[in-house]
N, C-alpha and C positions, 0 to 999 in steps of 0.2 A: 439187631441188624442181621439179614440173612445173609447165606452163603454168597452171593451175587454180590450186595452190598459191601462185604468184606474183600472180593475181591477187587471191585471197583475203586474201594478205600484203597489198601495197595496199591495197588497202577496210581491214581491219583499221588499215593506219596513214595513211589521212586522215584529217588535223586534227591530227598528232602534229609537233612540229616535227623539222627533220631530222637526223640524226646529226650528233654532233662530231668534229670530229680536233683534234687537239693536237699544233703543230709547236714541241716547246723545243729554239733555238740560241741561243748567244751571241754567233754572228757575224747581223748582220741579213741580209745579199746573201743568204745561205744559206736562213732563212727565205724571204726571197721565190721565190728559186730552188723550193722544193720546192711554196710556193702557187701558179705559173703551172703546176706539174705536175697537181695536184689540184683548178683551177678549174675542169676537166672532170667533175667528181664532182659528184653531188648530196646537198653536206654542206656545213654552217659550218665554217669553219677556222679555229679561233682557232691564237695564237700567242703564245712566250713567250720572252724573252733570258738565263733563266735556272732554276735550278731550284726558287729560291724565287717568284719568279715562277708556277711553272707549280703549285708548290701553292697556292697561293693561287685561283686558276683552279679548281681540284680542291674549291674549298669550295664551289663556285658552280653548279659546272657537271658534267655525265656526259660522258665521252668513249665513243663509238665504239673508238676507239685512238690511241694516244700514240705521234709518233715522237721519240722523246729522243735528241740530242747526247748523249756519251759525256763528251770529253773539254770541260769549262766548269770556270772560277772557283769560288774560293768552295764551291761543291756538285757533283762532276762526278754522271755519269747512272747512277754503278749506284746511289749514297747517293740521289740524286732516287727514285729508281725503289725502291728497298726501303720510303722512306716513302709512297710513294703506295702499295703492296701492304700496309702495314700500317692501312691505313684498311679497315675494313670494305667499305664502299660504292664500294670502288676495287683491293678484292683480286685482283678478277677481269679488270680491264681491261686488253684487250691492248698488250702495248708493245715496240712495235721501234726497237732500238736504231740509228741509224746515225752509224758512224766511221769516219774517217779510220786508224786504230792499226790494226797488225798483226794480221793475227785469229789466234793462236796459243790450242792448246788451254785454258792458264789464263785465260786475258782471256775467251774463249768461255764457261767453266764459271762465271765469276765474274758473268759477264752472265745466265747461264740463272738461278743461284742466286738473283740479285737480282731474278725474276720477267719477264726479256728473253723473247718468245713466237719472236724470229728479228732477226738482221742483216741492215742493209742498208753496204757499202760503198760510201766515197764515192769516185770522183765517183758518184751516184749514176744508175741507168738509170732514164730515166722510166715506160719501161714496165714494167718491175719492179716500182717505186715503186708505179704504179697498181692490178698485178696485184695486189698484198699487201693495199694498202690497202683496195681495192673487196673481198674477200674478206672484214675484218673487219668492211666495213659492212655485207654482206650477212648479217654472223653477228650482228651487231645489228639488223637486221630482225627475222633469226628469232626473235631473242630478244622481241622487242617481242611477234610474232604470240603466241610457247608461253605469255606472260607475260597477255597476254590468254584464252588459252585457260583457264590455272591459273585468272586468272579468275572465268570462266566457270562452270568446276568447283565454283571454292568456293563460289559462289550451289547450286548446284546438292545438294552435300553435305546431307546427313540431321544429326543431331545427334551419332550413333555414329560414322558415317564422317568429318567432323571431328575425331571426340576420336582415331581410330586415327590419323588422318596428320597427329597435332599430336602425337602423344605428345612428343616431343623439346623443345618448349616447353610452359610453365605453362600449364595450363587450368585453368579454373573456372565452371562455369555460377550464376547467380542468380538469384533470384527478383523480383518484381515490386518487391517491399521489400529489395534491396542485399544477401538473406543468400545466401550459401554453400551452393549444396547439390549442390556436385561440386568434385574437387578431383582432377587427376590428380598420379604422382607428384610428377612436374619440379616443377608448380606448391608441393605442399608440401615440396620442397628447399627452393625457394628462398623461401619466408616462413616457412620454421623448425618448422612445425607437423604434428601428426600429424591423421588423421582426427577424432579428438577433440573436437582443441582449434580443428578450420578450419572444420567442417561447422556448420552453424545462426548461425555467427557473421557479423558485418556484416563487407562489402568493403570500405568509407570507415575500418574499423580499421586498416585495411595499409597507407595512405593515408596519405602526412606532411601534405598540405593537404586534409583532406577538406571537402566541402561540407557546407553545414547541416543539408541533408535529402539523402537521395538521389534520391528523385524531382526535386528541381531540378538535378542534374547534368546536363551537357551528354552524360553517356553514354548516360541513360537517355531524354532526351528524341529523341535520336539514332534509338536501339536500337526506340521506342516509333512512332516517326515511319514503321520500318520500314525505315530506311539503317543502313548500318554504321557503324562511329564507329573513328576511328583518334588517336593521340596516340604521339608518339617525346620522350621523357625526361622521361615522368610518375614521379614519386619515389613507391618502394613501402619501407616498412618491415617489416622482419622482428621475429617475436615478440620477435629479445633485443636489439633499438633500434637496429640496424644500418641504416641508409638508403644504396637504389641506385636507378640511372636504370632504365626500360624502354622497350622498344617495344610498347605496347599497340594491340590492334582487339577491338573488341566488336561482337556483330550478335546482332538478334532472335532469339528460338527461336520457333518457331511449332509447336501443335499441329493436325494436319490434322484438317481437318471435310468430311465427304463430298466433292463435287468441288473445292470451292473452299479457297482458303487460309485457314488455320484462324486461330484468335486468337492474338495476342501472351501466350505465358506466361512468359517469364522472357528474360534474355542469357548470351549464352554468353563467354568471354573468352580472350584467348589473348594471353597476353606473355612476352618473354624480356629476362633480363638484359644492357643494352649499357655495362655499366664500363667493358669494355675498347676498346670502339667512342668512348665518349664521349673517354676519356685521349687516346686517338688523334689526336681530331679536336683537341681544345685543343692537342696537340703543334703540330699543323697550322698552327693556329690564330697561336700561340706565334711559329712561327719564320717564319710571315708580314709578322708584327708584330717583332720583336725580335731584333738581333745574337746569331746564338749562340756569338760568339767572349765578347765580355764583358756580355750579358745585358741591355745596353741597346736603349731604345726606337732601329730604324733607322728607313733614309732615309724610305722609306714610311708611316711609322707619323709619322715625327712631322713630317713635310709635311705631313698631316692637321691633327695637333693644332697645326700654327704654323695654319692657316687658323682652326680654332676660338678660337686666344688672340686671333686680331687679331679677329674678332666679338667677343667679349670685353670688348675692348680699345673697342672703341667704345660697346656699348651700355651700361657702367658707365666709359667716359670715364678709364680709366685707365692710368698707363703700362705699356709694355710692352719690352721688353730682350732683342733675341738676339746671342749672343757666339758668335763661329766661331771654332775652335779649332785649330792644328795642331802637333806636336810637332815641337819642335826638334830636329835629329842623330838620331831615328826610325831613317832611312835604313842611318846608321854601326853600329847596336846589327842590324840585320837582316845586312849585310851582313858583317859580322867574326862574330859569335857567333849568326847562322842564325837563321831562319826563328821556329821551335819559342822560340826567347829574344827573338822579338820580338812574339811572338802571348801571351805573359807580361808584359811589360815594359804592352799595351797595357789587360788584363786588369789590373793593379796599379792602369795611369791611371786607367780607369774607374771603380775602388774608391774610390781619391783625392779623383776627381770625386765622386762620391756623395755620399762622407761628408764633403764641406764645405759642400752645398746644403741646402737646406730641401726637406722633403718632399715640397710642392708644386710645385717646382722641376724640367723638365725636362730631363734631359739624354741625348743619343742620339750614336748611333756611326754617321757619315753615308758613311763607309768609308776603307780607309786608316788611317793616323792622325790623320783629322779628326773630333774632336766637336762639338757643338752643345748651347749651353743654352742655353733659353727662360728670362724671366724673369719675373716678372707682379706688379704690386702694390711695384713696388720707387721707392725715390725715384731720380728721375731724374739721372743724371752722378753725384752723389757715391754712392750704394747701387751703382750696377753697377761703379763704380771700385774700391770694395771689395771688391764679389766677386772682382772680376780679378785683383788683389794677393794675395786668398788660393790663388785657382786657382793662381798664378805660385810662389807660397811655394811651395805643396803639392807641385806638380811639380818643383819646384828640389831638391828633397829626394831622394839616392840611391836608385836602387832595386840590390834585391840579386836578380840573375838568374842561375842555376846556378854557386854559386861567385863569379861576377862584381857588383862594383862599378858600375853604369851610372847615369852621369849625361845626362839630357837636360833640355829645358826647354820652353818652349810661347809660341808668339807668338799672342792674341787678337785679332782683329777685334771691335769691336761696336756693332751699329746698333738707334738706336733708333725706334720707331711711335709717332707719324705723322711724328715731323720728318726721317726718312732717308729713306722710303718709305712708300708708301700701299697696298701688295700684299704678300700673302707672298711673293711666287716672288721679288720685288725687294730685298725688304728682305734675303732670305739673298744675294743677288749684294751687298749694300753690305757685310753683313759680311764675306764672303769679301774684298771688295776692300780696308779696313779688315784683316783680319787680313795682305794682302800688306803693306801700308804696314808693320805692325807687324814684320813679318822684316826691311824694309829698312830698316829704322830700330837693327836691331840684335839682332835676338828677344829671346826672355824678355822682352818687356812687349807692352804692351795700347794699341790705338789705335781711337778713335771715327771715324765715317765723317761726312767734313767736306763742306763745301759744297765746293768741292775736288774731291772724291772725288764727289761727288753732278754737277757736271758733268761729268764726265768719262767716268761711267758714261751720263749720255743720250748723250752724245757717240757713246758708244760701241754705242749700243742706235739712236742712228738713224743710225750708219754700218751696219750690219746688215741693216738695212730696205732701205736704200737698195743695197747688194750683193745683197739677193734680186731686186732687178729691174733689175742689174745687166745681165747676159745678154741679157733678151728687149728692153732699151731701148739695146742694140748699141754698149757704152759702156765694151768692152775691148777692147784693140788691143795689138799683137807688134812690140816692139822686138828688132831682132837683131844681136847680137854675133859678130866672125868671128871664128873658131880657125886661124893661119894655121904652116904647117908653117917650123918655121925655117931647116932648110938650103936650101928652093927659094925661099921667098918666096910660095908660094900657097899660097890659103885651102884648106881642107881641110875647114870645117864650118864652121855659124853656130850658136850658142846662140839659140833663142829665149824671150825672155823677157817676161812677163804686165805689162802696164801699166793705170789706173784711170784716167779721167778720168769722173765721175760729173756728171750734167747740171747745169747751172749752178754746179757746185763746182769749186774749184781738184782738181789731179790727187791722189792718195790713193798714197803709196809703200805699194812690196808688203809691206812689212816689216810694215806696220798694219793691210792687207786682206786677206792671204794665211794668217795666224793664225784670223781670224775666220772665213774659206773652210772652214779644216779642223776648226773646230770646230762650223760647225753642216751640215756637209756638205757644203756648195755646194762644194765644190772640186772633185767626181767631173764635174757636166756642169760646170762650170768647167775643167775639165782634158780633158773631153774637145773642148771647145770649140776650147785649144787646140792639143791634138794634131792635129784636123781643118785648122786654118787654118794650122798653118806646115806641114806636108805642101803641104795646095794651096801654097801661096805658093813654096814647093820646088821643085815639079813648076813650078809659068808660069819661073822663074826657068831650069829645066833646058830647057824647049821653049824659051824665046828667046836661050839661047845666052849668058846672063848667069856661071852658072856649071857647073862640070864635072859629068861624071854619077857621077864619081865622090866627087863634094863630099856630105857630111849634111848635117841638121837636128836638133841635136838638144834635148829638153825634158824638161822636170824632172818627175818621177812624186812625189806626194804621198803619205805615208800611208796617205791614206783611199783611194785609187787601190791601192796596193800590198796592201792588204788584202782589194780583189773579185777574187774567182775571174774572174768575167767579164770580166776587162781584158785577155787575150790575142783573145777573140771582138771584144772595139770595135777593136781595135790592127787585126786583121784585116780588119775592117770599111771602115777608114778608108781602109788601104789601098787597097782596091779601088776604094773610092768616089774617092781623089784619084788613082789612077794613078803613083804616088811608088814604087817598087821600095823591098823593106825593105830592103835595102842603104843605103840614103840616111838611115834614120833612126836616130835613136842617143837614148836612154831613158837622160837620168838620175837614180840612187837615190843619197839621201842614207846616211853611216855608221850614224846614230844611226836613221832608220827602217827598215834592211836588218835590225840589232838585236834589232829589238822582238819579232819572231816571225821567227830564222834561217833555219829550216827550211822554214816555209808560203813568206817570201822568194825559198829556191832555189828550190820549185818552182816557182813563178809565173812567176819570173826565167828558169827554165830551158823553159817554155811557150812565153815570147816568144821568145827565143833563136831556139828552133825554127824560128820564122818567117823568121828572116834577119834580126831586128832586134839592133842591139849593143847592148851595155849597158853603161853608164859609173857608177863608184864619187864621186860627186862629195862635194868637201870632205873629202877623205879625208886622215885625221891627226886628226882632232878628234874622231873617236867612241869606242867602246869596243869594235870587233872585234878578234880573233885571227885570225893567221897562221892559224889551223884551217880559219874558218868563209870567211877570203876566199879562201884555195884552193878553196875546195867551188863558191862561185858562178861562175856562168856569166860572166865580166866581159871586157872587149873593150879597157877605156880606165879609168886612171886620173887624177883631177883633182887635183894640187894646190892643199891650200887659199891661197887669197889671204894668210889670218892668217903662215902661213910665207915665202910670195915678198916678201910688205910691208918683211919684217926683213933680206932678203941685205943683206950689207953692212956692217949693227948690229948683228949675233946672232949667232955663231958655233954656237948651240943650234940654232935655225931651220933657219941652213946645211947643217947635219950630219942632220938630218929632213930635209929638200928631197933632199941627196945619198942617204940609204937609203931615200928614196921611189923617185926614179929606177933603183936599183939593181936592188930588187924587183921595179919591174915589168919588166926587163929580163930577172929571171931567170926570169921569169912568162908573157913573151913578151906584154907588153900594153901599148898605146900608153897614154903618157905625156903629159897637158897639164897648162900652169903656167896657173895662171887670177893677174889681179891683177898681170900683169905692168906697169908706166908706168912703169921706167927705163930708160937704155942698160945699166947696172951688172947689173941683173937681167937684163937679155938675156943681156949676157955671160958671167954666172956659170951658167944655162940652156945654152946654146952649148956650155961645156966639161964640162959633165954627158950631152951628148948628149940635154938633151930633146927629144921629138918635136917635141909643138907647146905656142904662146903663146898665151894672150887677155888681154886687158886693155886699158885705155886706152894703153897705148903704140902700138898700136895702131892702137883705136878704140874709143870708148866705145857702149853701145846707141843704135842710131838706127832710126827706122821706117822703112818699106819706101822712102818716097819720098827716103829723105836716105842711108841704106845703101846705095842702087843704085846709082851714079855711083861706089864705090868697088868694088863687085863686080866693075863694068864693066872696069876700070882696071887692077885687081890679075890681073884672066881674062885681059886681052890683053896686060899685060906686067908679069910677075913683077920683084919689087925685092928687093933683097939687104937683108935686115934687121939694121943696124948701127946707131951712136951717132949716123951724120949723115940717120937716117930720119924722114921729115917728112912725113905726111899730110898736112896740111891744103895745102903748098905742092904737091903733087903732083899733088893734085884740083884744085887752082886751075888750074895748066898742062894739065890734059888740059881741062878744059872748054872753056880758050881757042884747046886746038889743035883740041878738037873744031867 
């Protein structure tokens, strides 16, 4: 397009709002990742974590182009992507797929098939990214301008020149009085009539709601006013009583009168049948709203309708009942008899469910094997205790899944409005909490949410509060633990570990704040917080001679840490900014979150690596990996867990784990540490295992920078043989007084 072209485009699309893009991932970083790329565009960027998600979006809204995640949850991107091309008004929208997966000829063909316009791999280039995507939004300009032109055109068209470039849709022109007096084919296919039986007869006939008179329709006062008139899923009936949706437009005919625009003689009409547009969209519609594993209302849908029960609920002052729901031994029917026999078993529950409620009675599939039913109009404690007893029977009862016998059961939470809570979003956090009680109590029954339960939740709602401004009111501080090599007697690392003192409140153990960190996020600048401070504190200790250069620091990676791409770029970062050589730093991942995603794991794990930072497998023996998966990682240092060192001595089990811990990583070639060491017995049984290194209170337990130092000091200038008659506390007393 030339300069002229582009600015004609322009003018043409002032006052239009601007294109859309549409980013669906299920990782969020990723999302964000791809909007700091496209902040430079002049476009809205919505964004979706999923691919029901992003239809949903699709009911609302036009994209420019769609870049869809491949591999997500629930719905991956080529099933996303096949139901957005089967929407009419979304057949055409381009969508580039971008994944991580091997681009191999099927995966490629399987993507073009599902209506993919191009790949993008990740990690993705920004300027790529940009070049593609500015290319579709300039194909959506153009589209904007041709679409104005067509326009233009149709104002423009004669009465004949319309009927030739409609032919493919129903026409019919009328008269002043609603009657028929053109009909081309299309149109008499589809109202069932021949010339006959269509011409001279009324339009408001085909019509399932016709108006009194036709002169009072909205079409012809439209048509008459001299505008065109348009309507999408006006109901027409065919001669033999079949009723379908259409998209209808009607616009004046005018006969010319010398130079000027002549009078209004009749309307011209042009519709086509959208059944199969309509089905579409209610599909759409459908799985926005609704579980399509077992056809219950989901999270979405009836998060809405809890807000409308509790309106409800107040302006006719009546009770109201929600029960959380989660099955018992779920887990053991998935993992012994697959996947396929437990998306059955959940299907069965939800039938169960159904057919023991009342009609009116909601119940929804909130995901997982947790459901939810609303209750409304029930008597309060004795009515919902009922229900529960039957839900409990109902699920106690076999199910029979391929062949197999499966027994599970279901522990209820349930809270009632207004005595548990005074908000939707709340009252489902007391059920849920109410249905933990009920598994600890034994499952298979049903527990109400007590006063009890009710403080403990503010409790827990304003420790939350109080940890979001945790950070900027500089009200966490780094307790450090040495790791000290056994056959020299010197330190070799410190652990650094996260401690809470919250303003005017006693101190907050991690075990209560660190949960909540990673649940509502705080943990990523929480984490990066401390990654930043024990580096520095690293580096003054190494410039004053405190300890070796060849001594770590090392700290523990979170979950939600181990899941951003961007954590080798901050690790990097830090570095630089504190002057700490990654050599010194040592990163550790727990068993059970290396687990959760293996693969994304190594690579991250093997990103940082790169850098010169180690990586430690900590609490290792208590999670669920394979000899496979921990050859594959990059790993530097294993931790013994405390739960096994606690028992040398009691446990011949523990023993025999401790010994083929050490053994391993021997044959692994990877330093070994006993974490939780406090006796001389466990020293010694460590000792003739050849562990590397110790931490624990035998030791020394965590102390902050100012009560740790005097022992750094001590241990750097004269190394102690660590045996049965080793005595911290008497050995700092004597250096200080010798000092």
């Amino acid at each position: 397009m030339d300069n002229a072209s582009h600015k004609e485009a322009a003018h043409m699309c002032q006052g239009v709002a601007k294109p859309k893009i549409l980013v669906v991932d299920d990782r969020p970083e990723n999302i964000r990742s791809v909007q700091r790329v496209l902040a430079e565009l002049e476009a809205e960027v919505f964004t979706a974590l999923s691919g029901m998600e992003a239809l949903s979006l699709l009911l609302r809204h036009e994209f420019a182009v769609i870049l869809l995640d491949v591999m997500m949850p629930e719905m991956n991107g080529f099933e996303t992507a096949e139901l957005i091309h089967g929407s009419q008004s979304n057949q055409y929208t381009p969508i580039i797929f971008i994944t991580a997966a091997s681009q191999d000829e099927a995966f490629e063909c399987r993507g073009y098939d599902a209506g993919a316009v191009d790949y993008l791999m990740k990690p993705v280039r920004p300027h790529i990214l940009l070049s593609k995507v500015r290319f579709f939004l300039e194909h959506s300009r153009h589209k904007v301008l041709l679409q104005h032109n067509l326009a233009e055109l149709q104002r423009l068209r004669d009465h004949n020149a319309l009927l030739l470039m409609s032919a493919g849709e129903g026409i019919v022109s009328l008269d002043l009085d609603g009657r028929i007096t053109f009909a081309n084919p299309a149109a008499k296919q589809l109202l069932g009539c021949d010339d006959e039986a269509l011409l001279g007869s009324e339009f408001a006939r085909y019509q399932v709601e016709p108006p009194p008179r036709f002169s009072d329709s909205a079409l012809y006062r439209c048509c008459r006013g001299g505008d065109a008139y348009a309507e999408d899923g006006l109901l027409l009936r065919t001669a033999c009583g079949l009723d379908f949706p259409v998209e209808l437009t009607a616009s004046p005919l005018y006969q010319p009168n010398g130079e000027r625009q002549g009078e209004c003689k009749g309307l011209v009409l042009v519709f086509q049948d959208i059944s199969a547009r309509k089905q579409t969209e209610q599909k759409l519609t459908y799985l926005a709203q609704y579980d399509p594993l077992t056809g219950l209302v989901n999270r979405s849908l009836f998060i809405n309708q809890l807000h409308q029960a509790v309106a409800r609920a107040d302006r006719h002052a009546h009770p109201l009942a929600l029960l959380f729901l989660d099955l018992d031994r779920f887990k053991q029917v998935n993992d012994s008899l697959g996947h396929e026999a437990g998306d059955a078993l959940l299907r069965l529950a939800a039938q169960r469910l159904r057919c023991r409620l009342r009609e009116e009675d909601t119940v929804a599939r909130l995901g997982g094997d947790e459901f939810t039913i609303l209750l409304e109009e029930v008597s309060v404690t004795r009515g919902v205790a009922v229900v529960a007893e039957k839900i409990i029977d109902a699920l106690a009862e076999p199910f029979f899944i391929k062949g197999h016998e499966v027994h599970v059961g279901v522990s209820i939470g349930i809270a009632l409005y207004p005595e548990s809570s005074a908000d939707a979003e709340s009252l489902l956090k007391c059920a849920d909490m109410a249905m933990y009680e009920a598994k600890a109590q034994g499952r298979s029954n049903f527990q109400f949410f007590t006063q009890t339960m009710q403080q403990q939740v503010m409790a827990q709602m304003d420790l939350e509060h109080r940890l979001r401004h945790a950070l900027q009111r500089d009200e966490f501080s780094l307790h450090y633990q040495p790791q000290v090599d056994i056959g020299s007697g010197q330190i070799t690392g410190l652990e650094a570990l996260l401690r809470w003192k919250p303003q005017d409140h006693p101190p907050v153990p991690p075990d209560r704040f660190i949960p909540i960190a990673e649940e509502t996020g705080l943990i990523v600048p929480i984490g990066e917080w401390v990654l930043r401070s024990a580096c520095r504190q690293m580096r003054r200790w190494q410039d004053a001679g405190v300890l070796k250069r060849t001594a770590s620091v090392s700290v523990n990676l979170s979950v939600r840490q181990l899941e951003s791409k961007s954590l080798p770029l901050t690790i990097r970062r830090i570095l630089l900014e504190t002057g700490l050589p990654a050599t010194c730093l040592e990163l550790e991942v727990t068993e059970s979150a290396v687990m959760r995603d293996p693969e994304a794991a190594r690579q991250l794990l093997q990103e940082i690596s790169q850098l010169g930072v180690s990586i430690s497998l900590d609490d290792f023996g208590t999670g669920y990996s394979s000899l496979s998966h921990l050859k594959l990682l990059p790993l530097d240092v294993l931790k013994i867990d405390r739960s096994f060192v606690n028992d040398i001595g009691s446990d011949p089990n523990d023993e025999a784990i401790v010994r083929a811990i050490i053994a391993l990583s021997q044959s692994l070639d990877l330093r070994v540490v006993a974490e939780g060491v406090e006796t001389a017995a466990q020293l010694e049984f460590l000792k003739g295992l050849l562990c590397h290194s110790i931490q624990g209170f035998f030791i020394c337990p965590p102390k902050p920078v100012e009560e740790i130092e005097p022992m750094l000091r001590l241990l750097h200038s004269s190394p102690v043989m660590l045996d049965g008659d080793f005595e911290l506390n008497s050995m700092l007393t004597d250096w200080a007084r010798l000092g």
